[in-house]
C-alpha positions in Angstrom: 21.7 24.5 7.8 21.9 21.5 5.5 24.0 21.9 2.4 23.4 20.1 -0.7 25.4 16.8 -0.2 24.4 16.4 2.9 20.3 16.3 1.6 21.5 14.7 -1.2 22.4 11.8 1.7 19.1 12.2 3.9 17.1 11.8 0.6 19.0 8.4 -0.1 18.7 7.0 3.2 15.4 8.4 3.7 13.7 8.2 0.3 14.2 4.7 -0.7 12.9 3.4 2.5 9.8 5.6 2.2 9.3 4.8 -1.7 9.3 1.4 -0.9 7.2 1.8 2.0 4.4 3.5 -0.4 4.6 0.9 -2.8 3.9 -1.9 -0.4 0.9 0.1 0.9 -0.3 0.7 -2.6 0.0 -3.2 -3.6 -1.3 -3.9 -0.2 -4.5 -1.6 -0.9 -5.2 -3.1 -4.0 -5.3 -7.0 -2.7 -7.4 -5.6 0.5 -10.1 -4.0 -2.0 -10.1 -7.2 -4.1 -10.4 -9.2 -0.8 -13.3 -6.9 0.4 -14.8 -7.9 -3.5 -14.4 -11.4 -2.9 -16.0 -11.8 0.6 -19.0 -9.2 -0.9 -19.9 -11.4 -3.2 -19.4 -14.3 -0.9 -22.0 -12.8 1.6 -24.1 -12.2 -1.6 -24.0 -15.4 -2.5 -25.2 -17.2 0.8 -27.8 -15.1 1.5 -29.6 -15.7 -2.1 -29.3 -19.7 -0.9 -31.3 -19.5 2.2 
């Protein structure tokens, strides 16, 4: 059985890694969906000038 300070350790070397982990994907997530915008309207854009 795990006792207290020994979860107390797996939370802080398995935690941090995992919050930071989230937060990339997060940040990542938000450039992909502006990306996506981007080349939307780029595509929008060229096929009104043919």
């Amino acid at each position: 059985m795990i006792e207290g300070l020994d979860f107390v350790q797996i939370l802080g070397d398995v935690g941090f890694p995992a919050a930071i982990a989230v937060y990339l994907l997060v940040r990542y997530e938000r450039k992909l969906d502006k990306l996506r915008e981007s080349i939307d309207a780029l595509s929008d854009d060229l096929n009104q000038s043919k």
